[in-house]
C-alpha positions as CSV (number, residue, x, y, z in Angstrom):
1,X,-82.1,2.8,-25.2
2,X,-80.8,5.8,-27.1
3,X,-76.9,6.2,-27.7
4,X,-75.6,8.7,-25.6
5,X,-72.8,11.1,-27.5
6,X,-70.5,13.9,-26.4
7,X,-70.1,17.2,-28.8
8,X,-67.5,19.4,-28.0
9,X,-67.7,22.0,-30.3
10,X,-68.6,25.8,-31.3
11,X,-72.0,27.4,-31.3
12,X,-72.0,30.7,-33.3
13,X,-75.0,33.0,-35.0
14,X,-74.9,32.6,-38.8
15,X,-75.8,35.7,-40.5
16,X,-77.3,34.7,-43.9
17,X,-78.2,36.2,-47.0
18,X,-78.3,35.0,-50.8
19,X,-76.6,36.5,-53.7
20,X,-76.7,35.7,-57.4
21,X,-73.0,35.6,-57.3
22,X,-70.1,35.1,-55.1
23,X,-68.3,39.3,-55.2
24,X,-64.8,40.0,-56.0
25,X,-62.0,41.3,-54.5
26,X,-63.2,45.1,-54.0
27,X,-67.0,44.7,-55.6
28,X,-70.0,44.9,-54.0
29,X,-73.0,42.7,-55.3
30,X,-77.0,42.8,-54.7
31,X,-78.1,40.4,-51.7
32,X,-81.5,39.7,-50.6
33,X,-83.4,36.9,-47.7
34,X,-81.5,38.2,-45.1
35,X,-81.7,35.8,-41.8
36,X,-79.8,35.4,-38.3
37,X,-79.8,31.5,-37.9
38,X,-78.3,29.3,-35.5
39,X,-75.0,27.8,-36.4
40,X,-71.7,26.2,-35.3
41,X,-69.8,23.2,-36.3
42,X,-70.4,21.6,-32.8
43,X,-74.3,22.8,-32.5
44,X,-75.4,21.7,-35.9
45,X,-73.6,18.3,-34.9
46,X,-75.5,18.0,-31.7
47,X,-78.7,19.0,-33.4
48,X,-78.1,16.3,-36.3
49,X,-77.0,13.5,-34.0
50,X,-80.2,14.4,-31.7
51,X,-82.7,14.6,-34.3
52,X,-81.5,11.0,-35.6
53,X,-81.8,9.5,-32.8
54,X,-79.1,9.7,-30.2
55,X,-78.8,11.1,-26.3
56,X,-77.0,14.2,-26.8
57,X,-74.5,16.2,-24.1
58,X,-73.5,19.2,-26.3
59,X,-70.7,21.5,-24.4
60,X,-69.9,24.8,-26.0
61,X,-68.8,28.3,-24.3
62,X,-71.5,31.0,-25.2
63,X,-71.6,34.6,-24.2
64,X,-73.4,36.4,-21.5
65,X,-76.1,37.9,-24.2
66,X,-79.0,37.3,-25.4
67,X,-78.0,35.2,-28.5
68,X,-76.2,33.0,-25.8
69,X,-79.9,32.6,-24.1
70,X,-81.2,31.8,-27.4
71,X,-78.9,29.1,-28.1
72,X,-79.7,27.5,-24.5
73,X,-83.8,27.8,-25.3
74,X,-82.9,26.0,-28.4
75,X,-81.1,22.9,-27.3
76,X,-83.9,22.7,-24.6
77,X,-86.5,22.2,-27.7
78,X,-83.9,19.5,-29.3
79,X,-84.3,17.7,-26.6
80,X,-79.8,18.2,-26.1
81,X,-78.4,18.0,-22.3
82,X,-76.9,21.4,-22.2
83,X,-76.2,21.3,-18.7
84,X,-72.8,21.9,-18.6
85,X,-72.1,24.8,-21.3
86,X,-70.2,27.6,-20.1
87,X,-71.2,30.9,-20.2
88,X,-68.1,33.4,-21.0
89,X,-67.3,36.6,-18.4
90,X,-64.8,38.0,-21.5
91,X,-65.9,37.3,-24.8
92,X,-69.3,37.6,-26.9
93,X,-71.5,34.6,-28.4
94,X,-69.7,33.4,-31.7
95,X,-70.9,35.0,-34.7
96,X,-70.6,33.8,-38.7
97,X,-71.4,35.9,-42.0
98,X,-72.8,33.3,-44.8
99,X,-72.6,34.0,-48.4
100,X,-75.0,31.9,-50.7
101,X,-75.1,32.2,-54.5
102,X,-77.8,30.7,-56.8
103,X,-75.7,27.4,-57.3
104,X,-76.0,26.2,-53.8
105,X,-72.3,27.5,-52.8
106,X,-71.1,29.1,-49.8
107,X,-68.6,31.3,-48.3
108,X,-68.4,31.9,-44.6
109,X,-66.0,34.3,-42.3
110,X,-66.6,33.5,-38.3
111,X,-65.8,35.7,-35.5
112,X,-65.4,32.4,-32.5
113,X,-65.8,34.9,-30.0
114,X,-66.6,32.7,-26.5
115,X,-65.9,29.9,-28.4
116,X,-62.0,30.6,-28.0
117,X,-62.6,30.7,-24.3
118,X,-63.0,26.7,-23.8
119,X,-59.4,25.3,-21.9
120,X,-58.1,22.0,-21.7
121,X,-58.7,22.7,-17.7
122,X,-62.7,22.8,-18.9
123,X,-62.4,19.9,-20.6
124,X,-60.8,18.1,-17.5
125,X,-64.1,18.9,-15.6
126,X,-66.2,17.6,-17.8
127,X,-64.3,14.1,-18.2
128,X,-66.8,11.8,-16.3
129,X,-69.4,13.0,-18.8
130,X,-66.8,12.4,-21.8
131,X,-66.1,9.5,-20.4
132,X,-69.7,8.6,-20.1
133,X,-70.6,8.5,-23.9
134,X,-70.0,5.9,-26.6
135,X,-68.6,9.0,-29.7
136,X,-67.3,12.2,-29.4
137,X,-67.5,14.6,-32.0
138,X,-64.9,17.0,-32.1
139,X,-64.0,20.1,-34.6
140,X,-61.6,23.3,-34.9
141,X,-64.0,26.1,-33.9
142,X,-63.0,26.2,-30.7
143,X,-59.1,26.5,-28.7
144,X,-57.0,23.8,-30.3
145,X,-55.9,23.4,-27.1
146,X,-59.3,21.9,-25.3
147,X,-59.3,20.2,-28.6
148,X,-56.3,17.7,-27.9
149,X,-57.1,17.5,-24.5
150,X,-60.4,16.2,-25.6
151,X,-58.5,13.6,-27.8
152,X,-56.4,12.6,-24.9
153,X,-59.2,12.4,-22.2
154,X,-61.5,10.1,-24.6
155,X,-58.4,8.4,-25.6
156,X,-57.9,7.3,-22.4
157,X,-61.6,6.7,-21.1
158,X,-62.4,4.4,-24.5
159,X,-64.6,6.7,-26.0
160,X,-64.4,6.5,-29.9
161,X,-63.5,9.6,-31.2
162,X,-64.8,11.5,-35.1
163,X,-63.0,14.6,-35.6
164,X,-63.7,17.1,-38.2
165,X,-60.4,19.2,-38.8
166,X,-62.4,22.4,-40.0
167,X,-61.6,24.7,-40.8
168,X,-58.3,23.5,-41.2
169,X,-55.3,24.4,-38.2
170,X,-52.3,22.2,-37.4
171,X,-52.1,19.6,-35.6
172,X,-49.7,17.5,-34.6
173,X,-49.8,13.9,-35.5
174,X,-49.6,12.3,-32.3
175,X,-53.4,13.5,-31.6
176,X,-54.1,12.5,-35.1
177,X,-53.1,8.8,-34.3
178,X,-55.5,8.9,-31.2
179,X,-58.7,9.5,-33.5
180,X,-60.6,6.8,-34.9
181,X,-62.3,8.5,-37.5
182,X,-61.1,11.9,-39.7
183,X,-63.6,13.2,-41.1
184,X,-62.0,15.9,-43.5
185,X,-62.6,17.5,-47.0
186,X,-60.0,17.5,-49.4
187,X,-59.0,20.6,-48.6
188,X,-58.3,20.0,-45.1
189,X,-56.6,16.5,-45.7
190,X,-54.4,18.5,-48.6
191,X,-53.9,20.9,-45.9
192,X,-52.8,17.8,-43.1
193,X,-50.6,16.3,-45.1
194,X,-48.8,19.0,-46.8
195,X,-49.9,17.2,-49.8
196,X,-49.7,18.9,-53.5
197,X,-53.4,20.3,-54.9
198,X,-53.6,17.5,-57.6
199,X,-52.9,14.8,-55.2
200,X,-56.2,12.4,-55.4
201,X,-58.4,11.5,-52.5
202,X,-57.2,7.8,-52.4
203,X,-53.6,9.3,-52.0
204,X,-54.7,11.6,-49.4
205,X,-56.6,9.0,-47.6
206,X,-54.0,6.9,-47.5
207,X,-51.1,9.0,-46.4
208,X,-53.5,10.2,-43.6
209,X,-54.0,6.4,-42.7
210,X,-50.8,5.8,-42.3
211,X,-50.5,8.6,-39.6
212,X,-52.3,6.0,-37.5
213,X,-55.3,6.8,-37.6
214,X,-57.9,4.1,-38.0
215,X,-60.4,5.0,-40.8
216,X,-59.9,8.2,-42.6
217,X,-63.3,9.5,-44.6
218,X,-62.7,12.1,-47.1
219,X,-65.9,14.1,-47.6
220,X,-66.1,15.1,-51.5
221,X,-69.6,17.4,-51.6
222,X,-72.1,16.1,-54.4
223,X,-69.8,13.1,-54.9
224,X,-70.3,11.5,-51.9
225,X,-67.4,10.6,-50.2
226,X,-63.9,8.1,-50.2
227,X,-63.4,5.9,-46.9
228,X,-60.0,4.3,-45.9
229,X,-59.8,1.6,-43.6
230,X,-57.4,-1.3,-43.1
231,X,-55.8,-0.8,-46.2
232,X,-58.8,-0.3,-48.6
233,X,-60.2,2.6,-49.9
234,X,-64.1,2.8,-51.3
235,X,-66.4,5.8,-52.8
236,X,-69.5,6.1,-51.8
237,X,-71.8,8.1,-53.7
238,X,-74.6,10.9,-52.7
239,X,-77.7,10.8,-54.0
240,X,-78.1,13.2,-57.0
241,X,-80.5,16.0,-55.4
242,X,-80.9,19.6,-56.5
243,X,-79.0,21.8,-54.0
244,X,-80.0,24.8,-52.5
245,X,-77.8,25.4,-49.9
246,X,-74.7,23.5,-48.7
247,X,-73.8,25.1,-45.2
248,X,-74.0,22.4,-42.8
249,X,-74.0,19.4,-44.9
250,X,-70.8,18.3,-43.7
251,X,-72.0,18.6,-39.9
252,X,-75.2,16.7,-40.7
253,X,-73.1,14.1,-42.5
254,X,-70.9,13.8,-39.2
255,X,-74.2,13.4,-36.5
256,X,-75.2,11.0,-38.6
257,X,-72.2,9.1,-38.7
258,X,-71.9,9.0,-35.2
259,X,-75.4,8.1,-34.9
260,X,-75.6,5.0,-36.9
261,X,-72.1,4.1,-35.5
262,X,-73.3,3.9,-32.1
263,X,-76.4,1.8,-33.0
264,X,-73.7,-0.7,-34.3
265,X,-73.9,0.1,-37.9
266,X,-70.8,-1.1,-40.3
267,X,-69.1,1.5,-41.9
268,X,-70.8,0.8,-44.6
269,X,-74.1,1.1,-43.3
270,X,-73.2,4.6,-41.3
271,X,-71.5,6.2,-44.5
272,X,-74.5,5.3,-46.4
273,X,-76.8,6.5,-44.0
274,X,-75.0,9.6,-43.2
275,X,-74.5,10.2,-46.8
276,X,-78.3,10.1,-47.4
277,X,-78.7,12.7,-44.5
278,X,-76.5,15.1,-45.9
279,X,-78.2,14.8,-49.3
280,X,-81.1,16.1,-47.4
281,X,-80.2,19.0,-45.9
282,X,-78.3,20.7,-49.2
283,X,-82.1,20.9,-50.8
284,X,-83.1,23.0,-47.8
285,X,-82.1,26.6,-46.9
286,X,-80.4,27.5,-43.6
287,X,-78.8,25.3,-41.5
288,X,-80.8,24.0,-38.5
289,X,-84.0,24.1,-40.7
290,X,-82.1,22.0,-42.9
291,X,-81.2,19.3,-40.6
292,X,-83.1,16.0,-41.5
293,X,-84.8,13.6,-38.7
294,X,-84.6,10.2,-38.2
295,X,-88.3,9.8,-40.2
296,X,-87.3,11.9,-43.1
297,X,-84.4,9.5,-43.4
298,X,-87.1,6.7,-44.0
């Protein structure tokens, strides 16, 4: 039987193009491959932890438009439970510009749109499915607010809870204790812990750990990543692959962790494997396309 997992999370059209270079402040550069893909911390989540093997419920707010219809004929193909999304009567389907340049590196700016119109009152109606899963995946892409009333609601009902903190907003420790896996890049745990820029992953790990939470995981891009729990930290490395693009690497990493997790993997084991599956999907363009499954893996 297939573990069944909860995302709560944003779905959003990414609107992609390469570039030799990243621009600067005031200069326009030369772009070219132009694409509209679908995107999201919480979608490419649910697609990763689908196509790796697990029951997914995915619950987003998406607009009354045709991108929002898009997105719904899309989890239907993934094989996702979408049963439950909300479709917004205000706001318009989340939208993301993506920047590439030849090295593989990205910069994004997002417009949430209906994403912003999930409440913790949503989230209340949704708790027998919550509560029905083994992991929820959360992230920041939607209201913060439906975000700790997420926490609290699996908190309560057992569920084990990965949060990614991206992009980075403040949040206030007592929901931090309640996770039992962090999930963020340095940035973001610099960012958590009002930390100085040279602090080192260990000492962000740690000082995260001792908010209470129960294993902290600092993602570190092509050098794998540093996992804290019960008072010892180890690095795990990635596999040395050529990278094309790096958008949505940190979401696959995340599905897959949740994946392996709830097939009673170690931490070990589900680092490793979610590790590899990131590795993947930087040597791939886009972010969907680039998602691995479960046979690639093998």
């Amino acid at each position: 039987m297939k573990p069944k997992i909860m995302v709560i999370g944003s779905y959003a059209v990414g609107m992609t193009m390469k570039t030799k270079r990243m621009p600067k402040q005031g200069e326009t550069v030369m772009g070219q491959n132009f694409v509209q893909i679908a995107g999201g911390k919480g979608s490419n989540q649910a697609i990763a932890a689908a196509r790796l093997g697990a029951d997914v419920m995915f619950y987003t707010c998406l607009g009354n438009d045709q991108m929002g219809d898009n997105a719904l004929k899309m989890y239907a193909s993934e094989g996702i439970d979408a049963s439950l999304i909300k479709r917004s009567k205000t706001f318009s389907t989340g939208v993301g510009f993506v920047i590439v340049d030849d090295s593989g590196n990205n910069s994004i700016v997002i417009d949430l749109g209906a994403n912003l119109d999930i409440s913790p009152a949503d989230i209340e109606a949704i708790e027998p499915h919550i509560n029905n899963c083994g992991f929820l995946l959360l992230q920041n892409e939607v209201n913060l607010d439906a975000v700790k009333k997420a926490i609290i609601v699996a908190k309560q009902n057992g569920v084990k809870i990965i949060y990614d903190p991206a992009p980075y907003a403040p949040i206030p420790d007592k929901y931090l204790s309640m996770v039992d896996i962090l999930t963020p890049n340095e940035h973001e745990a610099t960012m958590l812990i009002g930390a100085d820029k040279r602090t080192s992953p260990d000492q962000l790990a740690q000082a995260l750990e001792a908010k209470g939470i129960d294993t902290v995981i600092i993602t570190l891009g092509g050098s794998g990543c540093l996992v804290r729990k019960e008072g010892h930290s180890t690095v795990y490395p990635a596999p040395k692959v050529e990278v094309v693009d790096s958008t949505g690497a940190g979401d696959t990493f995340s599905g897959a962790l949740a994946v392996s997790l709830s097939e009673g993997a170690s931490i070990d084991n589900a680092v490793t494997f979610a590790c590899r599956a990131a590795s993947i999907s930087v040597t791939r363009y886009g972010v969907v396309e680039s998602i691995p499954y479960r046979t690639q893996l093998k």
